[in-house]
N, C-alpha and C positions, 0 to 999 in steps of 0.2 A: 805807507800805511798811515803814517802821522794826520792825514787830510779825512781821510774812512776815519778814526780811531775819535777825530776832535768833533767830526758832525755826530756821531752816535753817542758819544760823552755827555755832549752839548743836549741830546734829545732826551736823554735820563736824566738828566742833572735838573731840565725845567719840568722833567716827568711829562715831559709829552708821549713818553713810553716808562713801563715802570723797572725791567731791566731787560738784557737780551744777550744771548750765546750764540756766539757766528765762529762754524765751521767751514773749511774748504779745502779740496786737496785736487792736484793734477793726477791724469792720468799715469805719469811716469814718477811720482815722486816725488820731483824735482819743488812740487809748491806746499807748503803743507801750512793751515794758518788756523789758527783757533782764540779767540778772546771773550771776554766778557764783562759786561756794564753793568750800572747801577745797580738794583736792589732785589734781592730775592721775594722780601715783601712788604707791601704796604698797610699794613695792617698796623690801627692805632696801639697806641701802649709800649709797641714793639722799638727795641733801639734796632736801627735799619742795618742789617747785614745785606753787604754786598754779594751780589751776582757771582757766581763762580763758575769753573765750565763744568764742574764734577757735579753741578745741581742740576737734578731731575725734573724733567717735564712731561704731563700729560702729552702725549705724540698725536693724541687721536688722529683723524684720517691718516696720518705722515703713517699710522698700522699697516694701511695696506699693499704698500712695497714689500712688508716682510712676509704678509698673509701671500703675495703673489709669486715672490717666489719658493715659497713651502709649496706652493700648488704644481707650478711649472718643476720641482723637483718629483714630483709624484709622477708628473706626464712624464719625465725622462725615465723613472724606473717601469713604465709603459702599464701603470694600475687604471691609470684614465684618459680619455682624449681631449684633446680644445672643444670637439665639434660634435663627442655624442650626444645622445640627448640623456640630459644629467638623472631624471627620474630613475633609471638603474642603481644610480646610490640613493636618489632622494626620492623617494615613492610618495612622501607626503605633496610631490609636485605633479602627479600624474594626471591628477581631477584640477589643476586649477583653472579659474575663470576671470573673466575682463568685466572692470566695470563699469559698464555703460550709462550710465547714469541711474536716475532715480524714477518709477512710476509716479506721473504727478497726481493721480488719484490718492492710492495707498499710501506714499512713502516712501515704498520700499525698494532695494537696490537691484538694478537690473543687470543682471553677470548672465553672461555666455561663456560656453567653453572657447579656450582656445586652440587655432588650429594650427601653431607652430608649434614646434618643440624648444624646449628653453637649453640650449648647450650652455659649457663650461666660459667658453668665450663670450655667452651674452654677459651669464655674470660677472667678468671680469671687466667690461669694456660698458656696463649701466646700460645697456642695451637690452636687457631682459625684459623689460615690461613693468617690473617695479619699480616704488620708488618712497622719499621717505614720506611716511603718510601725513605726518604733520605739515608739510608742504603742498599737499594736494588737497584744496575742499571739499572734493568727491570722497577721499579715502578719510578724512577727519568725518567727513556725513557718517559714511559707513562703520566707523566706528561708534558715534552715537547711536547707531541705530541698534549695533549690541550691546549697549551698557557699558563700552568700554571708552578710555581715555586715547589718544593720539599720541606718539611722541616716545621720549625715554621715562616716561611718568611710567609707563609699564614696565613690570621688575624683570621679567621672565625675558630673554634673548629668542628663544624660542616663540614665545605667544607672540613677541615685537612683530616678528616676520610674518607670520598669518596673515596677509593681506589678498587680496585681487590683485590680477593687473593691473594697468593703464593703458596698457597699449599690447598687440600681439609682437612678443620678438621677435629682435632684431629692424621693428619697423623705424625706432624712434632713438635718440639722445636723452636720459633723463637722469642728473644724480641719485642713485638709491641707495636703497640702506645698507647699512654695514651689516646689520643683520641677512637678508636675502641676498649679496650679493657674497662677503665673505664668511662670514659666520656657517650659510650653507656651502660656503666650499671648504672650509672646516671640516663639516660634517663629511666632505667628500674624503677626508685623508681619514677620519675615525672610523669611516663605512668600509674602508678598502681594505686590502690583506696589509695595507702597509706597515701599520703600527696600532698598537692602542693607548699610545699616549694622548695626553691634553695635549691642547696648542700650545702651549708655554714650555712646556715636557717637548716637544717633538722643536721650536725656534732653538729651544736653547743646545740640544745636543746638534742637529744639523745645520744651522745659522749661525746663532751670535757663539758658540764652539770657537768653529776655523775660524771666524774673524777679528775674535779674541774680544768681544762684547760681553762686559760684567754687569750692566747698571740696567740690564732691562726686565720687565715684568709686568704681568696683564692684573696683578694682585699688590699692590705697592704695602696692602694694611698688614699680610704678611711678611714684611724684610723694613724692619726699624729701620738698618739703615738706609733704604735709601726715602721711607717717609719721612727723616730727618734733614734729608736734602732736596725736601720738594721745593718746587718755586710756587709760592701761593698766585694765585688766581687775581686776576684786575679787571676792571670790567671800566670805560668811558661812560659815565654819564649820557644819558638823552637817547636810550634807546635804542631798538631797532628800523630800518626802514622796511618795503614791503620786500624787498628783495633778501630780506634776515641780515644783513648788515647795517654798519655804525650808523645813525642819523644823523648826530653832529661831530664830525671829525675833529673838532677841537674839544671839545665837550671834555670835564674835567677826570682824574684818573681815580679811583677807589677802590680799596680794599676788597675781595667777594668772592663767597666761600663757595668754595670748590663743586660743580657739578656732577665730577665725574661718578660711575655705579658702579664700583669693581667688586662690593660685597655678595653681588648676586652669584658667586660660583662660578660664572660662565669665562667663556674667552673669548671675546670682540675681535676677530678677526679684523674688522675694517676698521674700527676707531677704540680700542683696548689697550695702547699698548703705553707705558709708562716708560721713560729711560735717559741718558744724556745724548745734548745733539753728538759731545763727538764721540759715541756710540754708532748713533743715525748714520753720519760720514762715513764708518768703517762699510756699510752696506753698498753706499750709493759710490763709493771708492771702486769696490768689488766691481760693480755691475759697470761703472766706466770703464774701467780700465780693461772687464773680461777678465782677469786673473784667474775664473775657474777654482776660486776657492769654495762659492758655493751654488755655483752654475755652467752649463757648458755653454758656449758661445754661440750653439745654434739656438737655444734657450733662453740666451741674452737678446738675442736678434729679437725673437717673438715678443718679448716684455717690450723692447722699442719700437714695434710693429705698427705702423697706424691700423685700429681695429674695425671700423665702423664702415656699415654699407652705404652708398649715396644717400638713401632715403633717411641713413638715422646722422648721418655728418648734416644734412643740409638742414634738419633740425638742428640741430647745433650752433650751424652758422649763424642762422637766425637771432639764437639769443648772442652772440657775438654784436649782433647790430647794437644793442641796445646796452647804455654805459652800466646801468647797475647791474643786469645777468654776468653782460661782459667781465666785469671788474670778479664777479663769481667764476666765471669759468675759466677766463684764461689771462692771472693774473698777470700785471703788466707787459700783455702785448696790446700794440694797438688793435683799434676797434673796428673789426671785419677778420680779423686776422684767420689765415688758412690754422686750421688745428684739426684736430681726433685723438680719438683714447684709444692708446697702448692695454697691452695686458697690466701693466707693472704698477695698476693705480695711479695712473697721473696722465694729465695730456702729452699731446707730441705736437713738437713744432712740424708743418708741411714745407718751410720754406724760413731760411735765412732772415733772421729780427737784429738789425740793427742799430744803431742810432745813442741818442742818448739814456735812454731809459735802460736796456736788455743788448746785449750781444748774443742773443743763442743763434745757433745753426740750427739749418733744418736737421728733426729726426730727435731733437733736444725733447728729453722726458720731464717735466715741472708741478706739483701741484704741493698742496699747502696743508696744513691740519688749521681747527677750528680756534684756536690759541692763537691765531696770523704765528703759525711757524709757514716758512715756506723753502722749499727745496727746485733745486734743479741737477739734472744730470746729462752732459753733451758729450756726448760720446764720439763726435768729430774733433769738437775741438781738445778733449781730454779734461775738463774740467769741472767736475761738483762742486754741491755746497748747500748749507745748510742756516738759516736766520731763525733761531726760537725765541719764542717769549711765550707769554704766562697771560695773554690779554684778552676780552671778547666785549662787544660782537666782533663776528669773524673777518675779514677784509677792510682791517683800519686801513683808512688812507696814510697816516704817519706810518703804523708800519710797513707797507708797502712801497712806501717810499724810501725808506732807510733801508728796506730789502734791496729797489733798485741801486741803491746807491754802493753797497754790499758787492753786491755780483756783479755790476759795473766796476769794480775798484781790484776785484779777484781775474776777471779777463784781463784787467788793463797791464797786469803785473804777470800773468800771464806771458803777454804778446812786449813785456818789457818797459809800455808807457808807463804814467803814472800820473795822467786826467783823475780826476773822479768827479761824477754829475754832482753841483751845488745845488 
């Protein structure tokens, strides 16, 4: 570990990154590895207190492995299916419509009903039809055209989701919101006979419970301590590019205050959830290993499932061709790489990535929250793991790279070597 421990020392120390907490553990036990670098913040005035692993991080997207499996425990107590059509709990979906563009006379937006039903499975797999509006020109039009703003600039989690289509489901591959894709599956366990808890109320007694998870919350301005152990926010210098990631990958590091919206009352399903990574590990432990502490192992199969129909995979692939989507979708594999989306919020490997960069086996479940936290889980080869930090935009190359060098360094010790990629 001395080789891993001196390049990620070496990357906070010149603050190429501003600190970071790496989790990891085997399927059996046998590996269990947890550290932490540099500095919790960079904010002037401040004397620099170091990184700890007990320091809390914005998780965002990394939310919806926990939203996924709250869902998939609902399907096991048989309140709803993968494959109905979800408008039985969400009747606000029953009238919606595609937008087809704009009348170039009038203006104004041209919506058809749709002729598919939107199932449980689209939402879980962004195959639904929506997606997040601030990314589509069409759906930013569409919101200009009602006086409304694009984006998380809208306070309400509810009014967020109000959108159109893009496409009829199931036809297509498109990241969507956490709002429309978890948030209403949220709503699916609050509509059901299940419970009438919150989502925070209903994680904490059947999830972080049995897995013995203390440090998490969709509310952090509620529980002092752990906003006392937040890791502040760092942003690189020089912007985004069109693809919403870094523009200058060296570009300098600064202090930058927090975006997240937890005051609004609500529970963000897909990107809400505040907590430490090795919290995060105890889940993605779970779901490797099977353990059945908060899933049944046909349950567990389905979250590893590749989700997606030829038509909506082969959109996918596509953006796979192309380095900056790729770099968005299916963090360090190479570029064409076979993939599709699991239930469990994250891609799935189709086939064996080796080399220097990534070890995973096919069937490998991986994706990342908006902070470059980034996660994977192999459930062949028995091994997870977890790379947080506190940084944006989202898919730094530095941290992507000290990510592969991470999870390269955790297989290697693994299987007994002890290489790790320079």
């Amino acid at each position: 570990m001395d080789q891993l421990e001196e390049i990620i020392r070496s990357a906070t120390q010149a603050v190429d990154v501003p600190g970071v907490v790496l989790a990891a553990s085997s399927a059996t036990g046998g590996l269990y590895y947890e550290k932490a670098f540099g500095v919790r913040s960079l904010k002037e005035g401040q004397t620099p207190e170091p990184m700890t692993v007990n320091n809390v991080f914005y998780l965002a997207s990394c939310t919806k492995v926990f939203t996924a499996v709250a869902i998939m425990q609902c399907v096991e107590q048989g309140l709803f299916t993968l494959d109905e059509d979800v408008t039985r709990l969400l009747p606000e979906l029953e009238d919606i419509e595609i937008l087809k563009g704009f009348d170039e006379g009038t203006g104004k937006p041209i919506l058809v009903k749709a002729t598919k039903t939107i199932t449980l499975r689209h939402l879980l797999s962004h195959t639904s039809g929506f997606q997040y509006d601030h990314l589509n020109p069409d759906l930013i039009r569409w919101r200009k055209s009602r006086g409304e703003p694009a984006g998380l600039s809208i306070k309400s989690l509810h009014h967020r989701c109000l959108t159109p289509l893009v496409f009829e489901p199931g036809e297509k591959y498109l990241y969507s919101s956490e709002i429309t894709k978890f948030v209403r599956c949220y709503l699916l366990i609050r509509n059901s006979s299940a419970t009438s808890l919150n989502l925070e109320e209903y994680m904490k007694a059947f999830i972080w419970k049995p897995l013995g998870i203390t440090s998490m919350t969709f509310h952090p301005e509620k529980h002092p301590e752990i906003m006392s152990s937040l890791a502040d926010l760092s942003t690189r210098v020089g912007g985004k590019n069109k693809f919403g990631t870094v523009k200058d990958p060296f570009g300098q590091i600064i202090w930058k205050k927090h975006f997240w919206q937890s005051k609004d009352n609500d529970y963000s399903g897909g990107a809400g959830l505040f907590g430490r990574a090795t919290d995060f590990i105890k889940l993605l432990h779970s779901i490797t290993a099977g353990d059945g502490k908060v899933l049944r192992q046909d349950s567990i199969d389905e979250l590893f499932r590749p989700q997606m129909s030829d038509s909506s995979r082969k959109h996918l692939q596509e953006l796979t061709k192309m380095k900056g989507s790729n770099d968005m979708a299916s963090i360090s594999m190479p570029m064409g790489s076979q993939i599709s989306f699991g239930l469990g919020g994250g891609m799935i490997c189709l086939e064996d990535v080796g080399g220097l960069r990534v070890s995973r086996r096919a069937g490998t479940m991986f994706w990342k929250g908006v902070p470059n936290h980034y996660w994977w889980a192999d459930r062949t080869s028995g091994l997870c793991g977890v790379y947080a930090s506190s940084l944006v935009p989202t898919t730094d190359l530095v941290s992507i790279a000290l990510n592969e060098t991470f999870e390269l360094a955790m297989y290697n010790r693994l299987s007994g070597e002890s290489r790790v990629r320079l």
